[in-house]
N, C-alpha and C positions, 0 to 999 in steps of 0.2 A: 536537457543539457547533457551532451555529450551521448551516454546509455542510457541515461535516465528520464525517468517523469517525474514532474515536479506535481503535488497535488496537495493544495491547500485547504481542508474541509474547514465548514464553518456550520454553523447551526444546528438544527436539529432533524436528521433524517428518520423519512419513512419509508414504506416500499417503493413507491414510484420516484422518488430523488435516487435510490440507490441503484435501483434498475436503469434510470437513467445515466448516474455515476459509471456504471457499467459498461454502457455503449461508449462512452466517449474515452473512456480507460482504454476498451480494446480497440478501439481504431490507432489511437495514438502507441499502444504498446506492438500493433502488426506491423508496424515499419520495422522494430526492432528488433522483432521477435527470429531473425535468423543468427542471433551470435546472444549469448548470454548478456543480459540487462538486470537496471535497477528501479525502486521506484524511492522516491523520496516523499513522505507522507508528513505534512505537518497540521494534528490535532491542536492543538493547541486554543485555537479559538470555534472545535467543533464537540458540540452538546448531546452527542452518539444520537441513536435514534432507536425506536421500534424496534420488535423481537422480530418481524419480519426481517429486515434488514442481514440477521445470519445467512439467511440460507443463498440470498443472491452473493454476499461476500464468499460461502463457501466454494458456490460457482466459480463468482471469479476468479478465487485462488486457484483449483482446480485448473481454472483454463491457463492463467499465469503462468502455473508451472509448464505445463504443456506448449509452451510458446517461449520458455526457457528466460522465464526471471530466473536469476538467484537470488535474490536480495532485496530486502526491503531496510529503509532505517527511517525507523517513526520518531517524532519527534512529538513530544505532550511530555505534560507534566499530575496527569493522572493514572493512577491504577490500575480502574474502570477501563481506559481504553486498551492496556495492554492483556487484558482478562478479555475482552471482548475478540482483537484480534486474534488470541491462541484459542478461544472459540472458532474460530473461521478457519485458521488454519490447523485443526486438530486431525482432518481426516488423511491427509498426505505429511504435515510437520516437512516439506518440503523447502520450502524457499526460507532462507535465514535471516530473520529480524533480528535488529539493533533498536536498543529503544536510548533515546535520547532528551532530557529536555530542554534541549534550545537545537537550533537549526546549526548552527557553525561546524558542531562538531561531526554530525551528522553527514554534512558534507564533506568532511573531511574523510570519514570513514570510505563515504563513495569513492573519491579520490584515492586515496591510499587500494581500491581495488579496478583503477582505472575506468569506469563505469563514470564517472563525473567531473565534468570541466567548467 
């Protein structure tokens, strides 16, 4: 929608769901990837996964930046996932997450930086 991707995680991931995660992220974020984007991540009904799971997240952060996210606005209502993601993105702290729990506001956030319609 608009600069963003919408991504609903659910269940319980291991390395090949996230590797997988992975490929279909960066396809969908290289159309965007020529003007600053967003992603909109809603945890909510996802049960984190595996220690494997870090290091392809820290990849993909990595490349995210690199292809010019700014912005992430996560939405859950656990700890755990906001500990997990500042895990991933600990080695660049590049792209600026909002965490949220419910989606409304979240959107709104995008909005208010033109990245969501």
């Amino acid at each position: 929608r608009g600069r963003t991707i919408e991504i609903c995680a659910f269940g319980a991931w291991n390395e090949q769901t996230s590797k997988l995660f992975k490929q279909s992220y960066m396809l969908q974020a290289q159309v965007l990837s020529s003007a600053p984007w967003a992603c909109l991540f809603n945890l909510l009904d996802w049960e984190l996964g595996t220690g494997e799971i870090l290091s392809v997240g820290k990849e993909l952060n990595a490349w995210s930046y690199r292809h010019n996210q700014g912005f992430s606005a996560i939405v859950s209502d656990l700890s755990l996932h906001r500990q997990l993601i500042e895990k991933i993105q600990e080695p660049t702290k590049s792209i600026e997450h909002q965490y949220f729990t419910q989606s409304q506001p979240a959107k709104e956030w995008l909005r208010s930086l033109n990245l969501y319609c």
